[in-house]
N, C-alpha and C positions, 0 to 999 in steps of 0.2 A: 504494500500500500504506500501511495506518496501523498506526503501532510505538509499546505504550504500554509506559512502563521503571517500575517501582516500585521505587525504589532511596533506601537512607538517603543516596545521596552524588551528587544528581545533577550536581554539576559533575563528575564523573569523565565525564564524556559527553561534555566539551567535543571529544575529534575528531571528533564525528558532523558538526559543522559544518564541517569542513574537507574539501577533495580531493574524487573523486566524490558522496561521501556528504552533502557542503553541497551540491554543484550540483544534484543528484537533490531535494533540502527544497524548495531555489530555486525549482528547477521545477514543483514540486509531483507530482513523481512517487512521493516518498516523504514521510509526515507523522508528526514523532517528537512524542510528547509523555512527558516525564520527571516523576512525582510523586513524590515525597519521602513516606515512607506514614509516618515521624514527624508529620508533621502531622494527622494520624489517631488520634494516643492521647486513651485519654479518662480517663487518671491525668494528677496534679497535676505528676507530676517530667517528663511524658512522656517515660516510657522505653517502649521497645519489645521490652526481654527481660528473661528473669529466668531463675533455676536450674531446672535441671532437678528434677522429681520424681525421689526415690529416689535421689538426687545421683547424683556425678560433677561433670568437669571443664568449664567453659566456661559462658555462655550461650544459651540459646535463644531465637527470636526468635519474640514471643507473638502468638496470631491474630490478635486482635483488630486492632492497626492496619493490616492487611493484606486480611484479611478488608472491612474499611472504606473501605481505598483502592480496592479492585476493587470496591463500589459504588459508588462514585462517579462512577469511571469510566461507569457505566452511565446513572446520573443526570443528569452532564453528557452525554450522548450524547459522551460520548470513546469507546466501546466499544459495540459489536453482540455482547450474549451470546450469540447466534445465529449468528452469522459469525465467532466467534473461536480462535485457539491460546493456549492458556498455556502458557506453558514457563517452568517451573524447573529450573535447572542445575543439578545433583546427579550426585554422584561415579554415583549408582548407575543413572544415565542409561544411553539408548541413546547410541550415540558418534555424535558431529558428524560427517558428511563429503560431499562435493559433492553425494550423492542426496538426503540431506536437506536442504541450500541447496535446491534446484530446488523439492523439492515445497513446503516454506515458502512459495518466492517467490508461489506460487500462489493463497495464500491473500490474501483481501482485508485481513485484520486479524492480530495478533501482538501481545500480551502477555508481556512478559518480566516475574520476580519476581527478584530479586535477593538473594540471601540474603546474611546476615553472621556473623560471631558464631562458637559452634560448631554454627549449626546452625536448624534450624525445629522447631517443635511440629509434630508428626506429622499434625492435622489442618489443616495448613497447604496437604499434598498434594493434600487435594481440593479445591483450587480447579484443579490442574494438570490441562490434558490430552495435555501432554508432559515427560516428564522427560528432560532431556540433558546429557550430559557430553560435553567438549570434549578428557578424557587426562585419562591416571591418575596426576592428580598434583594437589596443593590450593593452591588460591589463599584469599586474605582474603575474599574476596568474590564476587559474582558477576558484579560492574560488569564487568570482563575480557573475562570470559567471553562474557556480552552481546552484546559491541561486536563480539569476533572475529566472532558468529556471524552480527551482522547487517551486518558490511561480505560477509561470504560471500553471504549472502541476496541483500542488494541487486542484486549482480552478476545477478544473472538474471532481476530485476525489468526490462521491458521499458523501454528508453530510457535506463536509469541507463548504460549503456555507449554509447558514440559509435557502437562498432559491436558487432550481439549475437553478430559469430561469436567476438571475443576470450574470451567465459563459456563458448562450446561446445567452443573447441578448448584450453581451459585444461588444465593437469594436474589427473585424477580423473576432468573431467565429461564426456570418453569413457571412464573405468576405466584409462585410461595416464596416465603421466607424458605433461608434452609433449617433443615434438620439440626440438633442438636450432633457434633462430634466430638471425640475422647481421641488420644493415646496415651503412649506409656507416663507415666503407671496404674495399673489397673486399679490400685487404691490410692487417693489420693487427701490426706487429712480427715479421712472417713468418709468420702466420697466415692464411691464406686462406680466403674463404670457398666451401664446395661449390660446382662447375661448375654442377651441376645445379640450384642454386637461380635461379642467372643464366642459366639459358639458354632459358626463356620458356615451356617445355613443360610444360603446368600438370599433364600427366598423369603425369608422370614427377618431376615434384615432387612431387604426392600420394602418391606410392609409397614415394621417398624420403623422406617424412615420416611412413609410417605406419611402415615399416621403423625409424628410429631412435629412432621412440618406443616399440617394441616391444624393443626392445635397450635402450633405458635404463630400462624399466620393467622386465626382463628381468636384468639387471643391481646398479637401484638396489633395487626394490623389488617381485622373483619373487611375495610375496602376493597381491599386485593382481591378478596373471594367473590366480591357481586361482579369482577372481570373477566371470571374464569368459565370455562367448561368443561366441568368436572369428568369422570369418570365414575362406572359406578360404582366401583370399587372403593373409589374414594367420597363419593355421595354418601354411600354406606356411612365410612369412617367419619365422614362430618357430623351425620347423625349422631354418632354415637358419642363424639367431642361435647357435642352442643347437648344432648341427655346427661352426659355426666356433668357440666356444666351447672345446670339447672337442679 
């Protein structure tokens, strides 16, 4: 996968180099490149905002260096206009969460805009052909925002995990929370871990695990369930959460 960042602050990027997300570059399973779209003004002070028309508070960040930096991108063959997502982060985005990790990862190329300031020039939008918001609540910027969404991405990029069922059986990216897990040691300050996880019966481990993550999803987070469709299996098992429950 190729990830271009258009950010006034690319050293805020520095953890993409670290933990899975340097070893995935390493490998070359994922390729970031970070431009600074300051370097794109074509005023003497290069500033890259100014007030808004018709005032009001803050500034706006003006198309032009923006606009510039995303051709460039093309010019150098950093970007396939053809094969790509642009995502700007915006309050008034769809919201982030594991479905849209997956279908992201999918994509060959990704474009992130990073905003700052109070905000973009309204024809900033159409270069977007996604707008996302990450929660309702405001950061300085979009550098943050970014990174959350592409250590999430990654994860389901093919290879970036040692092994790809840790992305499948995570909390979300089957609609539950996950399951409760243990290892060594089997007692811990008088804590034990389930028979059932040690007793080698992989079938009745599976059950055991679909059961507890229906009860902690049940429990932590009852929204999740009215987006799912169940099995009956696990219908059952809800029933029977929600009767001991009561």
């Amino acid at each position: 996968m190729k990830i271009n960042i258009l950010s006034l602050f690319p050293e805020m990027f520095a953890p993409l180099q670290q933990s899975l997300i340097g070893k995935a570059r390493e490998n070359g399973l994922l390729k970031v490149d970070i431009v600074n779209f300051r370097d794109y003004t074509t005023n003497k002070h290069h500033s890259v905002d100014d007030t808004p028309y018709g005032g009001g508070a803050g500034m706006l960040l003006m198309p032009q260096p923006i606009y510039a930096a995303m051709h460039s991108l093309v010019e150098k063959k950093l970007s396939n206009p053809n094969k790509r997502r642009v995502i700007i982060l915006d309050p008034a985005g769809q919201p982030f969460n594991a479905k849209m990790a997956q279908e992201f990862a999918q994509e060959p190329e990704l474009d992130f805009i990073c905003g700052h300031y109070e905000g973009y020039d309204h024809r900033i939008y159409d270069l977007a052909t996604d707008l996302v918001s990450i929660g309702d609540f405001v950061l300085t910027g979009g550098e943050l925002g970014a990174m959350v969404m592409i250590d999430a991405i990654a994860r389901f990029v093919p290879g970036v995990l040692g092994n790809q069922d840790s992305a499948e059986t995570d909390s979300f990216s089957s609609g539950l929370l996950e399951y409760p897990q243990y290892t060594r040691p089997a007692e811990f300050q008088g804590q034990v871990v389930p028979e059932v996880l040690r007793s080698g019966n992989h079938e009745k481990i599976r059950q055991w695990r679909l059961y507890q993550a229906l009860k902690r999803t049940y429990t932590k987070r009852p929204d999740l369930l009215a987006q799912q469709a169940l099995s009956a299996e696990a219908e059952q098992m809800l029933n029977d959460i929600k009767n001991n429950d009561c």
